[in-house]
N, C-alpha and C positions, 0 to 999 in steps of 0.2 A: 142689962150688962152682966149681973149675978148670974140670971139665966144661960148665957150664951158659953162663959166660963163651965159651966155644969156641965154644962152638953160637950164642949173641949174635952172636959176632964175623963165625964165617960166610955165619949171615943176613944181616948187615949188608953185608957183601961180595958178594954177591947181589943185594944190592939196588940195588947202585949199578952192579953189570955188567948188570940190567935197566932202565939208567936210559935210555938210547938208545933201547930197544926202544919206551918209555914218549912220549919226546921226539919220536922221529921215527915216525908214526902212518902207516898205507897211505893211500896216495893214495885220496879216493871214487873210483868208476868210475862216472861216468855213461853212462846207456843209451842206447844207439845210436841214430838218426833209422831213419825207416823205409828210405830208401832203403840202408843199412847203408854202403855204400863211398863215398858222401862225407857225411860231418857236421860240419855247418860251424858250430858253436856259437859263434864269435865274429862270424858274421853277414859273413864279407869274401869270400865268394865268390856272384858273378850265377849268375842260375836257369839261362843260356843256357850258361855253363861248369859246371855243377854235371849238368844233363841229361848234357852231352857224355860227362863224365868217368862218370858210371852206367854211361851206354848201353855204353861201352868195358868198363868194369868187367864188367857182366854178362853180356858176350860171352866175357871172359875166363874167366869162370869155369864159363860152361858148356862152355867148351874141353877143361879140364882139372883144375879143383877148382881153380884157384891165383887169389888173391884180393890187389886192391891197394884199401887202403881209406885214406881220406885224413880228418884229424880236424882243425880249429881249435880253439883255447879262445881264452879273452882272457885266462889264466894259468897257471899250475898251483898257483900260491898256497906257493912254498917249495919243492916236491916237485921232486927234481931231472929233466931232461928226458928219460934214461934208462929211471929207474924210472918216471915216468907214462903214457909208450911201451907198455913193456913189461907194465904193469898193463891199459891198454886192449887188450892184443892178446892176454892170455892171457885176459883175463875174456870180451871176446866171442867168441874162438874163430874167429881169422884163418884163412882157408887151409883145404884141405882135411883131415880131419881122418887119414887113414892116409898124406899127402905132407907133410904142415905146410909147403906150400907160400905162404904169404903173406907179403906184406910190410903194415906198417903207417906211415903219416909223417903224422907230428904238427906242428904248424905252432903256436906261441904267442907270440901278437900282441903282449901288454905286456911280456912276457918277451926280446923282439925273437930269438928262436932256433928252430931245429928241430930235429928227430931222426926216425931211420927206424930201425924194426926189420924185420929181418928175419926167419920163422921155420928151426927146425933144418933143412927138409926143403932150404933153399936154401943152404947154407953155400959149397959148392962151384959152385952159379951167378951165386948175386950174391954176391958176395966185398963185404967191406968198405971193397973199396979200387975198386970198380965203383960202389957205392952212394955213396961220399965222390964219385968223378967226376962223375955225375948231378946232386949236389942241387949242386957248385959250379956246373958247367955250364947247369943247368934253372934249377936255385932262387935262388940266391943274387942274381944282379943282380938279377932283381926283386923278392927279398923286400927289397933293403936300398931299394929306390925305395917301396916299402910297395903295389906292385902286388899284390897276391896272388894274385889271380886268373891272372893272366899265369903268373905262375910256380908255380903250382897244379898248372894246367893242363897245360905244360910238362913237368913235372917228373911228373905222372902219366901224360901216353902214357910218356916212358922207360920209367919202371917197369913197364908194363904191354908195351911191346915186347921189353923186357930178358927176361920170363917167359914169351915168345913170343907175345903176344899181338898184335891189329889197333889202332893208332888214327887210319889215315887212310885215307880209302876213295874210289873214287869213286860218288857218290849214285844212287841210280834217276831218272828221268825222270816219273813220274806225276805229274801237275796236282791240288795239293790247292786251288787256292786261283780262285775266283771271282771277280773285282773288277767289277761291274756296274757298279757306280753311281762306279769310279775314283776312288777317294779312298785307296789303297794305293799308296805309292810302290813303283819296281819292288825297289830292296832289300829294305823290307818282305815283301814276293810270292815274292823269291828264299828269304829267309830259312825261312819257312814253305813252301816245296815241300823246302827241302832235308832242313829239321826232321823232315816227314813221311817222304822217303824214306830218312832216316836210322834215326830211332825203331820206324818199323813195325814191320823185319823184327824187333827184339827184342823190342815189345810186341806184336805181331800185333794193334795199336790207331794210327789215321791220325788227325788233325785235319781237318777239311774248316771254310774260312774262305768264307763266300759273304756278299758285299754287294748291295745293291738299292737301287735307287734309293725306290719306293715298291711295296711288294707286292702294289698292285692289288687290286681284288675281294676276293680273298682274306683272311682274315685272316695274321697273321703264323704262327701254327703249323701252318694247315693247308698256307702256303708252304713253310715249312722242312720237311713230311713228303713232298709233292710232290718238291723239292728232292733227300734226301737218295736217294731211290729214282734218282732220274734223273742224281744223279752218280754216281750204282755204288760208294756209301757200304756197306758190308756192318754184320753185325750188331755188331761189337767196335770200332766206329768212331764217333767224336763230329762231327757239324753246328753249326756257331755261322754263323749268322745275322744282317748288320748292316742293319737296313733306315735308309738314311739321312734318305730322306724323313719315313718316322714316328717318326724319332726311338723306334727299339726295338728288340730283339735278342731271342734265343730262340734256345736249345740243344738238341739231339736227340742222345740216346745210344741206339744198337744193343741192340734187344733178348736180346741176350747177355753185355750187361754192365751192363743196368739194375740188377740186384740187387746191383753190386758200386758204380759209379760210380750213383749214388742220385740224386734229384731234391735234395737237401739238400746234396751237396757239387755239384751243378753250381751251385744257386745262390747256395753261400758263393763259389765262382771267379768266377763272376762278379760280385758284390757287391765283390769285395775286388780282381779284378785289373781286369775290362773295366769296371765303373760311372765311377770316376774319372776315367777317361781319354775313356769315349764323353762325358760330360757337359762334357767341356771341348772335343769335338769331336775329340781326338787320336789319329781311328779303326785307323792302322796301331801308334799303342803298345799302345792298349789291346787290339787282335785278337791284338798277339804277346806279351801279358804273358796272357791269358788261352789260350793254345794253348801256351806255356811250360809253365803251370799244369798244364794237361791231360796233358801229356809227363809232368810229373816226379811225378802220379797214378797212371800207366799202367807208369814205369820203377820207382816203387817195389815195386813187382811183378810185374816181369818176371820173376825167377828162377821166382817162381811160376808164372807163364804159361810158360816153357819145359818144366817139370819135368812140364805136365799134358797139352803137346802131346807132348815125347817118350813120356808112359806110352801118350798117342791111338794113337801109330804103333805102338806094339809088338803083335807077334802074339796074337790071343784078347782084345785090351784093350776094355773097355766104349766104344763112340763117345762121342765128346765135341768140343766144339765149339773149335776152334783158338783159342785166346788167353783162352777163359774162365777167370780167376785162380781162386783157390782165398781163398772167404773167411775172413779174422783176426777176432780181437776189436779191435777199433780202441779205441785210447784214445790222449792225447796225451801226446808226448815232452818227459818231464820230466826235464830236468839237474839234475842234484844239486851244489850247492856242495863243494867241496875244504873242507874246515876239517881240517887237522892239529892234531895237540895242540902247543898250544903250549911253550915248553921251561917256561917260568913255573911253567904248571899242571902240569908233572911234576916240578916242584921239589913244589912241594905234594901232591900224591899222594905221593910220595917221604917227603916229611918227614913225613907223615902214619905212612907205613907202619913207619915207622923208630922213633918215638914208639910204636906199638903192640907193635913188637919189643922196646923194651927194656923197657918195662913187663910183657911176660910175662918178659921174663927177671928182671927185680927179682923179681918174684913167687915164682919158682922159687926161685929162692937163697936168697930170705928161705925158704920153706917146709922147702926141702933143709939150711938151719941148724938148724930147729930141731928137723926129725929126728932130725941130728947131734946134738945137746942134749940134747933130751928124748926123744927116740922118740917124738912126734906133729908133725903137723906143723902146729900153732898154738904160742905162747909161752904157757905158762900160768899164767905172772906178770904177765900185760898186767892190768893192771886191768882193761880191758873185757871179755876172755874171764874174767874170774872174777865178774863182775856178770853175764856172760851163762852160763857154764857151771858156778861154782862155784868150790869149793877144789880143787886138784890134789894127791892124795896118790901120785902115781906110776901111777895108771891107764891100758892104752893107748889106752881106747877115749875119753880125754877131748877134748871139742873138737868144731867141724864137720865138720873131715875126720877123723871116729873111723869112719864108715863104709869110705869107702875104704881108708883103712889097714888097718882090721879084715880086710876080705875081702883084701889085699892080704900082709897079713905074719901075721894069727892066725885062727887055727876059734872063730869065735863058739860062748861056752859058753850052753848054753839053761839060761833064770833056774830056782832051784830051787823049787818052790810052796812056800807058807807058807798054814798052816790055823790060823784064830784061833776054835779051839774051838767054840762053839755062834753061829750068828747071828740074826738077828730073827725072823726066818723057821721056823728050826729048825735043825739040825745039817745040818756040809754033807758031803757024801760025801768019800770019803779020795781017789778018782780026780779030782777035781778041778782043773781046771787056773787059773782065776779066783779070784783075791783081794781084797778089798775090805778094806782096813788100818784107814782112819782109821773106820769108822762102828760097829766090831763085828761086824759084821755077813759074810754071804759069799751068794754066787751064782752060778749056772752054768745055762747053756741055750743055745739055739739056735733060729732058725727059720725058716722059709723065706717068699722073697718071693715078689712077683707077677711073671709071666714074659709077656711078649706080642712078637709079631712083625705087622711089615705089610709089603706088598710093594707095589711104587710101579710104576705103569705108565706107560709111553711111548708116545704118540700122533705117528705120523708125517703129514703134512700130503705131499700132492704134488701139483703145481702142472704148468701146461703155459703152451707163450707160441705164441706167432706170428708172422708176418713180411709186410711192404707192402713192395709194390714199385713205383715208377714210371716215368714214362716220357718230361717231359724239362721244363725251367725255362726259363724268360723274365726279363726285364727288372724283371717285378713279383711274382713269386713269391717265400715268403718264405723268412727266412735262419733256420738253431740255429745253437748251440754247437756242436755235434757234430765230432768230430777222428777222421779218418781214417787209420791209421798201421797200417803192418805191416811186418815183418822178414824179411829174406834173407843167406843167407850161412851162413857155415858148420863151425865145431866143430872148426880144428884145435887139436892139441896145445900145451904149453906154447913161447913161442920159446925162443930158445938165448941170451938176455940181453944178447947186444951190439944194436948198431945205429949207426948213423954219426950226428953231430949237426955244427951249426955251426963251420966254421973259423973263428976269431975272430982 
């Protein structure tokens, strides 16, 4: 009975050093945005610093596998700012995966804080006290001014020069941009040649913006295919088209990336960035919120577009056409809520499981007393076990646990036949093993059933699909649901669980 007490007491002691574990629940990890190195889930970083920081990012990493990938939330929901870091960077797998070169900085909005992890492979280049320098220097004035972008921005060329990487350059010189019809102011115009000779060389994909006043003769698509040949647009390249006079637009994508940028996401971009803005006549926002668009299409898959030109250049490699991405299953970037267990509801699991422990322990003891007692383990003086099993004259096998016990403490004796002379039938053999007490009477036989088998077949079904491809949207072409998303990046090891956060 001491014994069993023990074992209670343990349990219980257990239970409550797994109360924490219980309390404080892992952080969910939601799944990364396509472009992997900035995921901006609280929504506070512009598409024009969000490109910047990619296109940097993915230069970086084709550098040398080292990866600086930048995360917002609007919380963490409890989870401290460490362990949420630290959770994002091992689950996606920052940094190269034989350097675990990457660093990871997390940015949370209601939380008003941030934190940067670094992985193992950098201990001894970005030191702790390098990475604390950086985000007071980069981050910190303008996170406390609630700029974020500013300080985003900032704060990720460092990290990205700190790992040796590029984030200021001087741009090429090629003419993306068309103004016919002069309704681009020259910022506008600047902005968009810069974009182009920025982005290309990572996406080996250009933006060409051409306005008209009216397309003449022509209609507008057989304008923009005229067009596209005559500005020395190649095949991985996008035409957008503003004809001012007819009030209409039309897009052309390079027959080399029709199968990837589709007739369906040129005219969600358009629908969603350039309609708003042409229809309110705001032609230089709306050409640079839709050529943003296109960029940050192009840069979410850039990694892929490097990986398939460097295979192009290698010796004996199949030809392939410079910049054609490598098609994903596309589906949409879904975040998943943080819900920790709350401590409440591990009071309750808890009390739960604690109520179950001491009720098998009652159970015990009472059984293990009456072992002690009687040698079975029911009481068989209960009135109820004597309405259910009888009188007890000292039997071990009395009770419901007479089984267990039996095989447990004694060799079950096998019962000895009883032969009641002649029965209805006629006398019953002396080998008999069947009795029949109360009728007089005795019997003995056997015999056999019916046996059958069947076997069940399986019918396999196979199916085959197909694939459209087209070749470029307008103003009036229609819109789906349909979400394009893919992932880059890359598989280092676990980090080394520090990180620098917030001086407070």
């Amino acid at each position: 009975m001491k014994k069993t007490f023990k074992l209670a007491l343990i349990a219980m002691l257990l239970s409550v050093l797994l109360l924490p574990s219980l309390s404080l629940a892992k952080p969910a990890v939601p799944k990364h945005t396509a472009s992997f190195y900035v995921n901006d889930f609280a929504n506070v970083i512009d598409t024009k610093t969000e490109n910047y920081m990619v296109n940097y990012g993915v230069r970086l990493h084709q550098k040398d596998g080292a990866q600086v990938v930048l995360v917002t939330v609007d919380s963490t929901n409890g989870v401290s700012m460490e362990e949420y870091a630290t959770a994002l960077f091992n689950s996606w797998g920052v940094g190269s995966a034989d350097k675990n070169n990457g660093v990871l900085l997390l940015m949370s909005i209601k939380d008003d804080d941030y934190w940067a992890v670094p992985g193992k492979g950098l201990e001894s280049t970005l030191t702790g006290s390098k990475i604390s320098k950086i985000l007071s220097a980069s981050l910190e004035p303008d996170f406390a001014k609630k700029d974020y972008s500013a300080g985003a921005r900032k704060t990720y060329g460092a990290l990205v020069q700190s790992l040796g990487g590029t984030y200021t350059e001087t741009a090429g010189s090629k003419n993306y941009v068309a103004d016919n019809a002069g309704v681009l102011p020259k910022v506008s115009k600047d902005y968009l040649n810069q974009s182009g000779n920025r982005y290309q060389p990572t996406t080996r994909s250009g933006v060409y913006i051409v306005t008209v006043k009216n397309s003449g003769n022509q209609n507008l698509e057989e304008y923009t295919y005229a067009k596209f040949a005559s500005a020395g647009a190649g095949p991985n390249d996008v035409m957008l088209v503003l004809d001012i006079g007819g009030d209409n637009y039309h897009a052309l994508q390079g027959k080399s990336i029709d199968g990837i940028l589709t007739n369906d996401v040129v005219s969600r971009i358009l629908t969603t960035e350039l309609e708003p803005q042409f229809a309110k006549k705001n032609y230089a926002a709306g050409a640079t919120a839709a050529a943003n668009a296109f960029y940050s299409f192009f840069l979410a898959r850039a990694d892929h577009v490097q990986e398939t030109a460097a295979a192009a250049a290698k010796p004996g490699s199949p030809a392939a056409t410079a910049g054609q991405a490598v098609k994903t299953a596309s589906s949409p970037v879904k975040v998943e809520e943080l819900k920790p267990m709350s401590v409440s509801k591990a009071f309750t699991i808890m009390g739960i499981f604690l109520i179950i422990i001491l009720l098998i322990s009652v159970a015990a003891s009472l059984r293990n007393r009456h072992i002690a007692l009687f040698g079975i383990p029911v009481n068989p003086r209960s009135p109820r076990n004597v309405r259910r099993y009888g009188t007890w004259y000292g039997q071990p096998g009395y009770g419901a646990g007479s089984r267990w016990y039996n095989r447990q403490h004694r060799r079950r004796r096998r019962p000895v036949p009883h032969h009641s002379g002649s029965s209805f039938w006629g006398s019953s053999p002396e080998d008999s093993s069947y009795t029949n007490h109360g009728g007089g009477g005795f019997s003995s036989g056997g015999g056999a059933g019916r046996y059958s088998s069947s076997t069940d077949d399986e019918d396999d079904n196979h199916g085959g699909g197909g694939s459209s491809y087209g070749g470029g949207a307008g103003r009036y072409s229609s819109d789906d649901d349909d979400n394009d998303s893919g992932s880059s990046g890359g598989g280092g090891s676990a980090s080394s669980g520090g990180g620098v956060g917030r001086q407070h």
